[in-house]
N, C-alpha and C positions, 0 to 999 in steps of 0.2 A: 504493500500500500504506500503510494505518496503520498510522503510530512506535506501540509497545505503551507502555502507563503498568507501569513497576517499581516490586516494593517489594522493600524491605530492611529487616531489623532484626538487631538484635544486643545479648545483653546486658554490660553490665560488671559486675563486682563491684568497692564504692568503699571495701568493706576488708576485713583477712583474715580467712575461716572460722577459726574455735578454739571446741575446745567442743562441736562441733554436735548439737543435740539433733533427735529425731524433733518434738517440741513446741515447737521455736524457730521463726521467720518470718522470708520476705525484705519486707524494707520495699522497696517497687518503687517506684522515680520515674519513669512512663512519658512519653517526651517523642515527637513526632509532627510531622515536617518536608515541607512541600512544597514539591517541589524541581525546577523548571523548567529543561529542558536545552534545547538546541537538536540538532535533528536531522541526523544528516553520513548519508553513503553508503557511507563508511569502514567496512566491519566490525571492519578490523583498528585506530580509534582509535574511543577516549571519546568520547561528544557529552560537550561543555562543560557545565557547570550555570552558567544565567546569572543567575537566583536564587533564595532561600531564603527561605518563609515557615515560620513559627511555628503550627501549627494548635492545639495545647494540650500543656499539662503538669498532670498528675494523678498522684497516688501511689497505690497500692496495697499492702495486707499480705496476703503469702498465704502460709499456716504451710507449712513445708516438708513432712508429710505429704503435705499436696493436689497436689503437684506429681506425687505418684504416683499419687492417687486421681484427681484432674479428669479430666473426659472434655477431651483437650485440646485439640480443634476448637474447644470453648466457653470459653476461658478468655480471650479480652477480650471478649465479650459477655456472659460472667458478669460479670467483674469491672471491667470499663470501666464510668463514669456513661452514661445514656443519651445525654448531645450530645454526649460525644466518641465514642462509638459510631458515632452518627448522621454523622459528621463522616466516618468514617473511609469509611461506606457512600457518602458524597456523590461518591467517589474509586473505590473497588470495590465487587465484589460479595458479597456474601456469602461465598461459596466462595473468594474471594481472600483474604477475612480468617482466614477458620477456617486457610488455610495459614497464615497469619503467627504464628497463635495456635499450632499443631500446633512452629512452628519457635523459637518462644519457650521454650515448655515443655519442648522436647529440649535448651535450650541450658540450662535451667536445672537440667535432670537429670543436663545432665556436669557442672555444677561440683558440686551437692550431690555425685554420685559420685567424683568426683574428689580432693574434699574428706574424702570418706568414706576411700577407699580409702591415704590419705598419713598422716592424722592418726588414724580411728578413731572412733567414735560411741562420745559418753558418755551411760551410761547410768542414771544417778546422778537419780532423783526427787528430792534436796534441793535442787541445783542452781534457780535461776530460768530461766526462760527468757527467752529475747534474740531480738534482732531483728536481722538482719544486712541493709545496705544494699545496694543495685545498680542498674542503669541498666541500662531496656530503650528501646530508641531504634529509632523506626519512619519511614523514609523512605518518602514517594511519590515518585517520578521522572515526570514529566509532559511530556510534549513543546512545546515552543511552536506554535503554528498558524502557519504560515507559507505558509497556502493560499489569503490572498483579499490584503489592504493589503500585507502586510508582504512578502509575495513579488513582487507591482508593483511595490511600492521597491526592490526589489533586482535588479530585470530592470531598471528605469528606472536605476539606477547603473550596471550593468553596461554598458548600451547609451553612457552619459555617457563609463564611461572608455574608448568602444573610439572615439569620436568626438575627433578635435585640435581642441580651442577654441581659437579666434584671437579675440585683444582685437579691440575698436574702435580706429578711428583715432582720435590724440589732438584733430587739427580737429573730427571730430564731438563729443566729448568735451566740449571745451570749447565748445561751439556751442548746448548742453543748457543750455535756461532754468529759471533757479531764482528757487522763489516763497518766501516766507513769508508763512505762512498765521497770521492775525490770529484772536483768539479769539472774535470776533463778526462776524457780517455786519453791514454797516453800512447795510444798509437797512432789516432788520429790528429790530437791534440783540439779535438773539437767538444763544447762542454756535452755531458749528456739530457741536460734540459733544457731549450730555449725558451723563448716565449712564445712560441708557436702555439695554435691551438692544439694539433695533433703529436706534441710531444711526449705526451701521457704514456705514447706506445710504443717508445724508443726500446729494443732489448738489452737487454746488460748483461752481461756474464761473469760471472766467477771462477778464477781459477783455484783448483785445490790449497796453492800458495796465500789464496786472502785474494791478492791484486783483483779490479774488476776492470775489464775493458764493455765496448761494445759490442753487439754481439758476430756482427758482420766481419769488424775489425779483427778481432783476437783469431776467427777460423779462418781470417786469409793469412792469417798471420800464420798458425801452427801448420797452415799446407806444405811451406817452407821451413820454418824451425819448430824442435819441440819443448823449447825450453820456454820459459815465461821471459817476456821482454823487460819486465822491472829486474827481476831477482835472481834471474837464471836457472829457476827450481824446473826441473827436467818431468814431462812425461813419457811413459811410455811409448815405445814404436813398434809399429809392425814387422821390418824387417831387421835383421842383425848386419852389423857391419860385417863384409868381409874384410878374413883378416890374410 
């Protein structure tokens, strides 16, 4: 079954209604979070949010009138710019925004009522009109995919911790030859790592003596001699000298 993508929003008001005219406006600061959970099987707990991106912040003013007039399925595709529009469709569908928009504008018609119904509309044409501040703030909830890498990792943990690792023994331990590796081959004199991207795949070799060349280098080398070219430490040959 696919985890669903949620949304949420909600607005605040960032300071108090007084005043309030039919002709005043909310200065709206729209902010727009996606927000990556990890999916449980718990109904009865939270999936986590393991994190939060920033998708945009845009402001809008919309006179308090239109919050009565707006058709209000259309009110962030009216009044959204097109890329955060576009941003928001990249996540839903159409019809999942118009709900967001439908639950924007009911929240901002309880506080103008709200507002209305405590203090009382002034009705006074001398008065200026203002613009009252608030925050609408639109979460997406997004599931992490944990269907292909990231679920192998974690059958691959799970199988690690039902397994008892037993160290090595310390004879083998210290039994483990250790090289240092020189920053040129010294038959070619060329380093064995560049900055190349395909460096990664350079072969190396080791001679019984320690010394490492590369690996090309050291077999054209031993087709003619069999001794190691640092130290002189001799391999075996196929043929014997005659004497």
């Amino acid at each position: 079954m696919d985890n669903p993508i949620w949304y949420h929003c909600w607005v605040q008001q960032r300071q108090q209604l007084r005043n309030l005219k039919l002709k005043d406006s909310f200065k709206i600061e729209v902010k727009a979070l996606l927000r990556y959970y990890l999916p449980i099987n718990d109904p009865n707990s939270h999936s986590p949010i393991i994190d939060t991106i920033s998708l945009f912040q845009t402001s809008i003013t919309l006179p308090c009138k239109h919050i009565f007039e707006i058709n209000h399925k259309d009110f962030l595709r009216k009044y959204l710019g097109n890329s955060s529009y576009a941003t928001l469709l990249t996540y839903g569908s159409p019809h999942q925004i118009e709900n967001q928009s439908c639950e924007i504008i009911a929240q901002l018609r309880e506080l103008y009522i709200s507002h209305a119904s405590s203090h009382g509309f002034t009705k006074s044409s001398n008065l200026r009109s203002k613009s009252f501040g608030c925050d609408v703030n639109i979460s997406i909830d997004v599931p992490i995919d944990t269907s292909d890498e990231e679920l192998g990792a974690q059958e691959q943990l799970s199988m690690q911790e039902g397994v008892k690792m037993v160290p090595a023994s310390h004879k083998d331990v210290q039994s483990l030859k250790t090289y240092k590796l020189p920053q040129q081959c010294q038959i070619c004199l060329e380093k064995f790592y560049g900055e190349k991207e395909d460096d990664d795949d350079v072969e190396i070799t080791a001679m019984p003596c320690g010394h490492v060349f590369h690996h090309h280098c050291i077999i054209q080398w031993l087709q003619t001699s069999h001794m190691c070219p640092l130290c002189r430490s001799p391999l075996s040959t196929d043929n014997k000298r005659k004497r």
